[in-house]
Structures are given as structure tokens and as C-alpha cells.
N, C-alpha and C positions, 0 to 999 in steps of 0.2 A: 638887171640889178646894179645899183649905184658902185657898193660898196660891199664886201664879205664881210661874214659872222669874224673871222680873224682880226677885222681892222679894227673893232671895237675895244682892244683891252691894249692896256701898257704890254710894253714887253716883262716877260715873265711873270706875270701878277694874273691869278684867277678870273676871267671876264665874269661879272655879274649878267649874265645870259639867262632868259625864261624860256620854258618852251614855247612860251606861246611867238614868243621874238625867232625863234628857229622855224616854228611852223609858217611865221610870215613870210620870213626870207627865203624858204623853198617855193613858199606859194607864188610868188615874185619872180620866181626863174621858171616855173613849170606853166606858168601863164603866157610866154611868148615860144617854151620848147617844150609841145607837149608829151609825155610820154606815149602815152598813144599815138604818134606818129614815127615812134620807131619800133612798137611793139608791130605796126603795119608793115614794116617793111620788113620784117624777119618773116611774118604770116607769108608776105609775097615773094620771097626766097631773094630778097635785094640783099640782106645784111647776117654771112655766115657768124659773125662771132654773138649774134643776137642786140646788141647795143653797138651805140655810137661810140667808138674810142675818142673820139674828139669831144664828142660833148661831155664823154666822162670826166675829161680832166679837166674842162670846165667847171664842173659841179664839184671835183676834187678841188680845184686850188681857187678858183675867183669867190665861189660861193663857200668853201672853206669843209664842205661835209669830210674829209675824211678828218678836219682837227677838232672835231667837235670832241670827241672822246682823248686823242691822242694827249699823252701826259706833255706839260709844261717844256721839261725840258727837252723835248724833241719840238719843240715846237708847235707843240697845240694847244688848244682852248684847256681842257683836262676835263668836259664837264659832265654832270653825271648823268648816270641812265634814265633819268625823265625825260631829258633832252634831246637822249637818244631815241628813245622809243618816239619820241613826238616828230623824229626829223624823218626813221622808218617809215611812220604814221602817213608822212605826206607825200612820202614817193611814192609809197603803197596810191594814197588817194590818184596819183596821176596815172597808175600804172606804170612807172616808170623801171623797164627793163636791166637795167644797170648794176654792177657788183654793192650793191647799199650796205645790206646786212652781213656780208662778208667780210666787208671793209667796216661797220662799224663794231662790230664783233673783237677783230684783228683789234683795233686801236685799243676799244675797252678793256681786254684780255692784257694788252701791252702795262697800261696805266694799273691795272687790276693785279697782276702777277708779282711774284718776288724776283724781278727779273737783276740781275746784278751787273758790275762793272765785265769783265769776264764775256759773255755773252753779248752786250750792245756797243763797249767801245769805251771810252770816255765820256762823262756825261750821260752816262745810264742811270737809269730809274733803280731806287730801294725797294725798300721790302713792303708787297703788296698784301690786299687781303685774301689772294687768293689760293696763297700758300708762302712759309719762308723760305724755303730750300726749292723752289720752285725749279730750278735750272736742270737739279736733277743731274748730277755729273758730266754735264753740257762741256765738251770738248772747247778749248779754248778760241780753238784756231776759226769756230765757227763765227761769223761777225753779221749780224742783221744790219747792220749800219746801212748800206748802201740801200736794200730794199726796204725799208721802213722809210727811207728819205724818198724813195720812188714813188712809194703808195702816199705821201703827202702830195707829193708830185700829181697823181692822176695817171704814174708813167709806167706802177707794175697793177697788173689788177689781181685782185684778191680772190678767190673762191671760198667756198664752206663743201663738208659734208653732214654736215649737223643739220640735214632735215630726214637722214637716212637713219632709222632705227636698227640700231646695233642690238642682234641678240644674242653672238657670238662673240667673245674679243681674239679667237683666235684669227678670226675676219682679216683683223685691224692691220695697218703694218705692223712692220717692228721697227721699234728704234732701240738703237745701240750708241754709244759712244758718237752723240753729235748729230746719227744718220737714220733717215727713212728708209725703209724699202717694204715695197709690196705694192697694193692698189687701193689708192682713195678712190671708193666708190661714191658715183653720184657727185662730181665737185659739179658747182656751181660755177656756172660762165668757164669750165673748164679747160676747154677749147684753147684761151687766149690766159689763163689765170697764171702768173708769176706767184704766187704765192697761196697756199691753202691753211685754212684754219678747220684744222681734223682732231679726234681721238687718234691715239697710238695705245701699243702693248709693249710695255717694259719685261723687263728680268721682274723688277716687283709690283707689275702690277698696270692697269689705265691711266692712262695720262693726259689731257688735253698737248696739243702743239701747235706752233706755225712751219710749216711745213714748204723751203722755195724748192720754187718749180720752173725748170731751165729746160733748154732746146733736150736734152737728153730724157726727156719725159717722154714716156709712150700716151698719146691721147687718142683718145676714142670716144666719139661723140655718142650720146645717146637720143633716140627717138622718143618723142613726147609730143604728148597733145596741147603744152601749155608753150605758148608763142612766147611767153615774157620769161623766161625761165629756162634758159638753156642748161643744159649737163651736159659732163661728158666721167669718164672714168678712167683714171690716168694712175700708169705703171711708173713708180720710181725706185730707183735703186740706187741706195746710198746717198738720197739725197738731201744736204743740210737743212735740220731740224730744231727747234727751241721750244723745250716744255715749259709750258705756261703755267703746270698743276705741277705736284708731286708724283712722282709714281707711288701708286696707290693712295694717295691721301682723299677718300672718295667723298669727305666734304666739300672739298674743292672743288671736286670735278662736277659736282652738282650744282654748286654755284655757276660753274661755266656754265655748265646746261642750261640752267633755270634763266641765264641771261640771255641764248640762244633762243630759246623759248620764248622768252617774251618778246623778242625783235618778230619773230615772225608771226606773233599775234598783233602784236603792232601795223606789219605790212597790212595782215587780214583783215585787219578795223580800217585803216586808209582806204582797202579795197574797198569793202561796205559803205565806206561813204563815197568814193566815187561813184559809184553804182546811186548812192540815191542822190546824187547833184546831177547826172544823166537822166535818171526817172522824174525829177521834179521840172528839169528842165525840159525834157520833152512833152510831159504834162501842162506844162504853160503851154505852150504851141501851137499843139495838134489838137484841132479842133474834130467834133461829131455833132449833129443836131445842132449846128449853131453855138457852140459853147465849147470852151477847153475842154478835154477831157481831166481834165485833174480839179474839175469842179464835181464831178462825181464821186458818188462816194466809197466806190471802190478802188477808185485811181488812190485817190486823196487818203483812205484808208490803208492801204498796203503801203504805200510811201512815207508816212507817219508812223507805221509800225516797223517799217525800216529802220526810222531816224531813230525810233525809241532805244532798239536791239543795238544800234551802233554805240549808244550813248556806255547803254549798258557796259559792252564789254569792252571800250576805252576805259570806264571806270574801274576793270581788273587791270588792265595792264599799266595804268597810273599805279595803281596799288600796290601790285605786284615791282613793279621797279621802286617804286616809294620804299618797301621791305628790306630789298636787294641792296640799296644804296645805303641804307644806313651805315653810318660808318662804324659803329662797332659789331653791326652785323649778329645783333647777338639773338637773334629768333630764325634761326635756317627754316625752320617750320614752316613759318606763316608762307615766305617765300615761294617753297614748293608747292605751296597748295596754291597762293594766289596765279603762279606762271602754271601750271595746272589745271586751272579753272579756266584763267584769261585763253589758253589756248584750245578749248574747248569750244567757252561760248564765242570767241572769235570767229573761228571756223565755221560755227555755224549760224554765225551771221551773217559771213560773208558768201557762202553756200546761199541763202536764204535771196540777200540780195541780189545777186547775180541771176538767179533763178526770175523775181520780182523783175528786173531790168529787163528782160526780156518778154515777160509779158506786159508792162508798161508800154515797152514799142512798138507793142502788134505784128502787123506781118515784117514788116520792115525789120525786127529784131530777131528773125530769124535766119537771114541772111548770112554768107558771108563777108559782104561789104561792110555790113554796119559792125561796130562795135560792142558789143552786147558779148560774141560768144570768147574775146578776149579776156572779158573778166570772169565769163563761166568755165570758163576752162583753169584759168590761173587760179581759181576760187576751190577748184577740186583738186589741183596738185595741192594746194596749198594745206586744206583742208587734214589730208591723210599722210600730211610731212611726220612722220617722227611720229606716227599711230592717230586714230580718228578720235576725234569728238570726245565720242562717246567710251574709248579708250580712255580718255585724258579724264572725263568725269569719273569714271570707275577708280584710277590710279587716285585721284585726288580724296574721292571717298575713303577707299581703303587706306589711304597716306593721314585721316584723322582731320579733315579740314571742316569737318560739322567743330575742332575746336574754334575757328574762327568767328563765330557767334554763339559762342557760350562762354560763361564767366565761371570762376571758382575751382577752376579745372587744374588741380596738381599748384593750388594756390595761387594763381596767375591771374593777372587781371584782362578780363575780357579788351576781343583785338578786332578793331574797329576801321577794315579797310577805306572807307570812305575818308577818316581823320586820318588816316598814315596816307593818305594819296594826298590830301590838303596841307602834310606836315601842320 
């Protein structure tokens, strides 16, 4: 890549960026570094932290991913979750192993929150919409400065537990006065993560936070079948903490959710479409009787019924962050059902395709040389992150999302995902 998403905008002035301009610019890095060539070497036990430290901070600073969300005055792009979701979208399509959604999480959350002077230094971000009093009686002495300049850096990596369904909060840590302590379960790239973006339990209540993570961390790796997707579960005690949400203010904390949500139906839609740019292309190829196999019409048919299903639920998670973003936010509704929805039919699209990839490549895609059981495998961790499918359709029924196509409803005028995804 020539030039970074970063170098396109004056200093401090909103870059007028598309996603489709973000989807380029990943496409343009992931086309001479595939992911799949490191999701290989974690499979053949070459690479313990699961991803390339080197290429990440590549992809963090030349290519600009962790400023795509990060507010102006820290230095990033600032811009909004379509963007976001479309840049997931594309690491997803490479497969590409790396803290993405961690780190675009962390930076949205940053830009998103009421995070105040107090808490980041000089030059801290105002009051967000993700709560006003966000800090939460945040201890003064705590300072994110240094590791939020890192994670722009490519130099701390981020983790998540936000694919773990919490049905307990007494689970949770606790924070007090500045500090974590207890066990994030399930972080993400855990292993090597300087910094977590988790739930906690207050004196009043849930809280989202960003949670750093130093030599004094207990880590302990977790076993998995999914090669792209490392965890680990990491013990901290007293360690510096910044609430993103209110304690207990659980509009908030839904919001954080429901943006969690949609990044990872985002990855799962990238996945589904890698999966049918593998099937199509091995379809060109590989001949039988003289002819492609993707001149017949069952080749040609399940690979078109792929691209249909991807189309599909790219068009909830456009939607759904189209919702999300609005800046006065004033329909929380649509939101939950739309990130609700999208991580349903995601799932099971990308469940769908991976499955289809496989049988596209015959015997050869049964292997484990080839390719194929990297995204079926990632496709079913992914799938049962934070409850299945068919969980998330249930949740969204019961949550009222039949109002999404109906009119007159408590006065309201009929809400029309397609037009909120197009603004």
C-alpha cells in the first residue's frame, strides 16, 4: 500500500472516508499479506501468540486500522461504525488472525464514552454518547495516556471478552476505586494482550471498561479448535481500569454490547465471503468431463446461494451500525434488534459457507493441508460467541423486532433497515 487511511485528512479535521475507501485499502494490504498464511502457521505450531506482532503494527500504523475509530484528538481518523464494521468485514474476508475487533472496539468505546480530562491526561476527549459520568469515580492517579499511544502504535495489543456470554455478574471482576481484580475469561489474543476491553461489577452495578494488562497478569492459555482465534484467561489483581459505561446505567452498556455485536457479525460476513471467493475460484479451475466444475449446476448453484446469503446479512450489519451511529441515537430499539438479527443471520451464513467450501473442493478440502477447515472451524467458534443463531433470533423476536416492519405502532412511523443503511 502506497499510503495510509491516516494520510488523507488535514490535521485535526474529520477525513471524509467511505467504507468502501477502507474496504479498498485493507483489500490492498491483505493481497500481498495473506491472512491465511498466518492463520497456517499457528495450525503448524510455528507462531505461540497466534498472529504476527510485526505485521500487526503494520496494519496498526502504515495502514492506519487502529485510527479509524480513535477520536481526533488522539490522533485518529474519529470515524463511524460503518467504517468500522466494513474494515472488520475485510479482515474477516482474509481470515486474518490479528487483535482487529479488540482494537476497534477499544478505540470506538474511547471516541463513544464520557471519558474526561481526569482519566486520559490533557487533551482528553468530552462527553460521549455512551454515558456522561462515564469515569465512574475513576481514581485520578490512573492515566491511559501511555497505552492508548501504544495501541495507535501497533506496540500494546488489545484483547476482548465480549464473545463470552455472561449469565452471572458475580463472574465479572470487580472494580473499585481505579482497579480490576479477578478473571477475564476468554480474552482474546490473551496470551500477549496489554490491554482488555471487558465488562466489570461495581458497588452499583455493570459496567463496560478497558482493563491494562502488565507482566503481573496471571495468563493461561486456552485450548481451541479455532486456529484464528487464540484465548487465553487472565488473572489480575488491582489492575488499572477505565469505565467506558456508567455503573449500572444498562442503556449504555447495551449500546457497548450491540457494537460488539455487530463487529463480530461483521468478521462473520467477511468470513462467508472469503469462503465464496475460494469456492468460485476453485470452481473456475478444477475441471471433470472436460469442463469446469462450476459450469454445473450444482457447483454454480450453492455458490450463488452463498453470495445471495452474504449479501443478506452485510445488509443487517450495515443497518444495524447505520442505527447505532446515529448521532442522537434516539431509537435504542431498532438497534438491538438490528445487531440481534445481523448476528444470527451472520452466523449462519458463515456456518453455511464454510460447510459449502468444503464441499466445493472435493476431496482435497478435506484435508488438513488445504484450507477449507480454517474457516470451518473459525465459522463455529464464531458462530456460538455470545449465544447461537438461533438464540439471537429468539432474543430478537422476544426483544419486539417484528416492529421493524410495521407501521402505526405506538404512533411511530414505520423503520426501514434498507433506507437507514443507505442514510
Amino acid at each position: 500500500m502506497d499510503e495510509s487511511l491516516n494520510s488523507s485528512r488535514p490535521a485535526g479535521t474529520t477525513p471524509d472516508i467511505s467504507p468502501d475507501e477502507v474496504r479498498a485499502a485493507l483489500r490492498d494490504y491483505f493481497a500481498t499479506r495473506p491472512g491465511l498464511d498466518e492463520v497456517r502457521r499457528t495450525r503448524d505450531g510455528r507462531q505461540p501468540s497466534g498472529f504476527d506482532e510485526s505485521g500487526w503494527r503494520t496494519l496498526a500504523t502504515d495502514v492506519g486500522l487502529c485510527s479509524l475509530g480513535m477520536p481526533l484528538r488522539w490522533g485518529g481518523l474519529g470515524l463511524g461504525l460503518d467504517c468500522l464494521v466494513a474494515a472488520v468485514e475485510e479482515c474477516g474476508a482474509a481470515l486474518y488472525p490479528g487483535p482487529v475487533r479488540a482494537a476497534v472496539l477499544a478505540t470506538w468505546a474511547l471516541g463513544e464514552g464520557g471519558l474526561g480530562e481526569s482519566a486520559l491526561g490533557e487533551g482528553a476527549l468530552g462527553e460521549g454518547a455512551l454515558g456522561e459520568g462515564a469515569l465512574g469515580g475513576l481514581n485520578d492517579a490512573v492515566d491511559l495516556t501511555g497505552t492508548i499511544e501504544g495501541l495507535l502504535a501497533g506496540m500494546v495489543v488489545p484483547g476482548s471478552t465480549l464473545d463470552t456470554e455472561v449469565t452471572e455478574p458475580q463472574s465479572l471482576p470487580l472494580w473499585r476505586a481505579g482497579a480490576a481484580t479477578g478473571v477475564l475469561s476468554a480474552v482474546s489474543h490473551g496470551v500477549v494482550a496489554g490491554l482488555a476491553v471487558a465488562e466489570v461489577r461495581t458497588d452499583d452495578g455493570v459496567a463496560a471498561a478497558l482493563v491494562i494488562l502488565d507482566d503481573s497478569a496471571d495468563r493461561r492459555s486456552r485450548r481451541t479448535v479455532d486456529f484464528a482465534l487464540p484465548r487465553a484467561d487472565v488473572t489480575v489483581t488491582g489492575a488499572p481500569a477505565l469505565l467506558i459505561t456508567e455503573p449500572g446505567d444498562d442503556a449504555a452498556l447495551q449500546r457497548f454490547r450491540d457494537a460488539s455485536t455487530l463487529l463480530r457479525a461483521a468478521e462473520k460476513v467477511g468470513g462467508a465471503q472469503g469462503c465464496v471467493s475460494l469456492m468460485v475460484e476453485y470452481a473456475g479451475v478444477r475441471e471433470q468431463f472436460g469442463h469446469p466444475i462450476g459450469s454445473y449446476q450444482a457447483i454454480a448453484h450453492r455458490c450463488a446461494q452463498t453470495a445471495v446469503d452474504v449479501v443478506g446479512a452485510r445488509g443487517l450489519v450495515t443497518a444495524g451500525a447505520a442505527a447505532l451511529d446515529r448521532a442522537t441515537f434516539a431509537d435504542p430499539d431498532t438497534a438491538v434488534h438490528l445487531a440481534s438479527l445481523a448476528h444470527a443471520a451472520a452466523g449462519e451464513t458463515y456456518l453455511a459457507a464454510s460447510s459449502s467450501l468444503i464441499q466445493v473442493s472435493g476431496g482435497i478440502g478435506f484435508t488438513w493441508e488445504h484450507d477449507a477447515h480454517l474457516h470451518f472451524r473459525h465459522a463455529r467458534t464464531l458462530a456460538v460467541a455470545g449465544g447461537t443463531p438461533a438464540e439471537y433470533y429468539d432474543r430478537a423476536v422476544l426483544d419486539g423486532c417484528l416492529d421493524l416492519v410495521t407501521s402505526g405502532v405506538g404512533g411511530k412511523e414505520a423503520v426501514n433497515p434498507v433506507e437507514m443503511a443507505s442514510g
